[in-house]
C-alpha positions in Angstrom: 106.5 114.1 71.8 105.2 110.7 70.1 103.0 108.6 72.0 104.7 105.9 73.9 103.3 102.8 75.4 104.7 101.2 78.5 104.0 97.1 79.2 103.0 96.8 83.2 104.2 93.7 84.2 101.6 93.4 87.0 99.1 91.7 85.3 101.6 89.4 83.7 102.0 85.5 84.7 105.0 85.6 87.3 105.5 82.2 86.8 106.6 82.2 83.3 107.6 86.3 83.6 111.0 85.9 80.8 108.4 84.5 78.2 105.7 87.3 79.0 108.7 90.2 78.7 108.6 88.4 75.1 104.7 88.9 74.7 105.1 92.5 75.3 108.5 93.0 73.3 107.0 95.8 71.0 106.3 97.9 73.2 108.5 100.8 74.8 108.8 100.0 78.1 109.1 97.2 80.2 107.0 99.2 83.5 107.9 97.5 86.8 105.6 98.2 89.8 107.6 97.9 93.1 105.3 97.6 96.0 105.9 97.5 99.7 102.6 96.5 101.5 103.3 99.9 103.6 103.2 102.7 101.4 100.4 100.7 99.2 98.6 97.5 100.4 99.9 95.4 98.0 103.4 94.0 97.9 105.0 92.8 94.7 108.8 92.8 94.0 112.1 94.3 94.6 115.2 94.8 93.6 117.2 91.5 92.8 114.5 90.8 90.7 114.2 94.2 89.2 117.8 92.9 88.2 116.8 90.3 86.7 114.3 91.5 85.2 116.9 94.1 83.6 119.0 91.1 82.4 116.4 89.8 80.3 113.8 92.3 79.0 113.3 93.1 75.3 112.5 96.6 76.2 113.9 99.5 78.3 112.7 98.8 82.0 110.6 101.9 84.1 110.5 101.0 87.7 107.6 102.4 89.5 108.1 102.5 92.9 105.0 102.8 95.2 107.5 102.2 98.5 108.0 104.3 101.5 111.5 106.0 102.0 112.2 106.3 97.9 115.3 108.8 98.9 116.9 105.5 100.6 116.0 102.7 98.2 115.8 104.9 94.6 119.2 105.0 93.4 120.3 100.9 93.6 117.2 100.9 90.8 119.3 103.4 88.6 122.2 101.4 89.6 121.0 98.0 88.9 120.0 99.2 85.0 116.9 100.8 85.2 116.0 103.4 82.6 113.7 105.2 84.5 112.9 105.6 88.0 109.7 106.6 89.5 109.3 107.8 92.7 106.0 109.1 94.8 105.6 112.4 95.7 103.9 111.5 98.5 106.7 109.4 100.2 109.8 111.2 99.4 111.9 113.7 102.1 114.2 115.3 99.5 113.0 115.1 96.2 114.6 117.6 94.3 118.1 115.5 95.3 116.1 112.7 94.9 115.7 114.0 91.1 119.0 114.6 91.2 121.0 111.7 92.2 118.5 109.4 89.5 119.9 111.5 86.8 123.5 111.2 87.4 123.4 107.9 87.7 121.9 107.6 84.2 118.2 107.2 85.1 115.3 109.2 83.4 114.1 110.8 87.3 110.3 110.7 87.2 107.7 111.7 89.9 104.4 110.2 90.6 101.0 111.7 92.3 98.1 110.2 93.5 94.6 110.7 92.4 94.2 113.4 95.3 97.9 115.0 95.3 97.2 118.6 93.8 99.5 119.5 90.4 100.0 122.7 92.1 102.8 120.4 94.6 105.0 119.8 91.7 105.9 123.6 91.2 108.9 124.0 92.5 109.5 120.4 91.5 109.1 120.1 87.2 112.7 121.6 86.7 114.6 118.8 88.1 112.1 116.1 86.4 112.2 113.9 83.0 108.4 112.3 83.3 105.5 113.0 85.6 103.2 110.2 86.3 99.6 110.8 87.0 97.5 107.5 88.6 94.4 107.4 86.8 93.6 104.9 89.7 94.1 104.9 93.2 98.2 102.8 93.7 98.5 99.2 94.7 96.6 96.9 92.5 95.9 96.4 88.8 92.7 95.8 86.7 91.2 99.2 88.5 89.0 101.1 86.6 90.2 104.8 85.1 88.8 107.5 87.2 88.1 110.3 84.4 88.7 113.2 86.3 92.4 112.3 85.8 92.0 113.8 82.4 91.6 117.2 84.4 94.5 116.4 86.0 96.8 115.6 82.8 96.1 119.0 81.2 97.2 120.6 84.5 100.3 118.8 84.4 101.0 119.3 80.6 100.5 123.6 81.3 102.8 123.1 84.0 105.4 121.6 81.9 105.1 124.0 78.7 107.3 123.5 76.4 109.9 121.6 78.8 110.5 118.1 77.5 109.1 116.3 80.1 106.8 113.2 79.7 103.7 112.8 80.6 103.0 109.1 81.7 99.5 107.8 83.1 99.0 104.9 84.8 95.4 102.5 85.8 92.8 101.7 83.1 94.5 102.5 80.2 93.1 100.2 76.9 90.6 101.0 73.7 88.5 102.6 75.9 90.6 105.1 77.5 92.9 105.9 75.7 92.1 108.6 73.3 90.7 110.5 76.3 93.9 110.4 77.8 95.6 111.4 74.6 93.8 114.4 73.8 94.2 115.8 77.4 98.3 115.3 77.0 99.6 112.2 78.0 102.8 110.9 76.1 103.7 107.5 77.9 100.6 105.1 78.9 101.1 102.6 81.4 98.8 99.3 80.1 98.6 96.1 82.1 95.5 94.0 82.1 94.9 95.3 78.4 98.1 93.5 76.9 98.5 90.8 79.0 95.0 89.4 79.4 94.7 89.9 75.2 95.5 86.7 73.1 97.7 89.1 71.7 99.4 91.8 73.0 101.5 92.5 70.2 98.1 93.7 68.2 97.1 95.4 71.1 100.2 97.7 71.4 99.4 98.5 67.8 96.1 99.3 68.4 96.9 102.0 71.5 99.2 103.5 69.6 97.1 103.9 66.6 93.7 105.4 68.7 96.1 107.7 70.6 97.2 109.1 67.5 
């Protein structure tokens, strides 16, 4: 599965957030963090402009959502155009209909797991899934430095998967740095925020994560 690299949107100037989608526009995904101050301290966006956002972006759009009661507010994200929804393991009831319901409404149906949520919780899980998404840093705020253990973590997940095509995304200090490590251990989708958007230019920054993951 070729390397993929998803834009996050979090460290991008909210202000002026149609002409930043256009800094970002080579990569392959547009990744939208959807916070709620409950289930993370931070709270960020939601769905109108998840819409909008939608409307507008060069790139497919990945919404992440780090929300309590995912079963309830999931599927209007599928609905309102995203490509890929990402829910917690952490705050969802029912899951595997969770799973479910996100692919028949033409989502790719993605998991996520914090930094202490064992692999081993996903078992009974991986058939129903497109993507697993490992956070290389604790959920709730960008510009956090990768904790390396998560490499661990992402071969776990990849022997898990076999030969099932599902992704492999990871999420929270991803750049030049990081991202051969990551790489090597399995990961086929990485999250990049701070990297992209604070660079002068993101374009040649895409290039160059795609290039060391190789």
């Amino acid at each position: 599965m070729p390397i993929e690299i998803a834009a996050s949107i979090l460290s991008a100037d909210f202000v002026n957030l149609e002409q930043e989608l256009g800094r970002v526009a080579q990569a392959d995904w547009i990744h939208v963090d959807v916070m709620d101050a409950h289930f993370v301290p931070n709270l960020t966006i939601g769905l109108p402009v998840v819409e909008r956002i939608v409307q507008v972006s060069p790139c497919p759009v990945d919404v992440h959502l780090m929300i309590d009661q995912p079963d309830r507010w999931a599927p209007a994200y599928a609905e309102a155009g995203a490509r890929s929804v990402t829910f917690h393991l952490e705050a969802a009831k029912a899951p595997v209909r969770l799973a479910r319901e996100l692919r028949r409404l033409g989502a790719r149906a993605a998991v996520g797991l914090n930094p202490a949520t064992p692999v081993s919780a996903l078992e009974d899980l991986v058939e129903e899934l497109d993507m697993v998404l490992v956070m290389s840093v604790e959920p709730g705020f960008g510009g956090q430095s990768f904790i390396e253990r998560s490499c661990g973590k992402i071969g776990a997940v990849k022997r898990l998967v076999g030969g099932r095509p599902v992704a492999i995304q990871v999420d929270g200090g991803i750049s030049r740095a990081t991202v051969r490590w990551v790489a090597q251990a399995g990961a086929t989708n990485l999250v990049a925020g701070s990297a992209l958007f604070g660079s002068a230019d993101p374009a040649a920054e895409i290039a160059a994560l795609r290039e060391l993951s190789r």
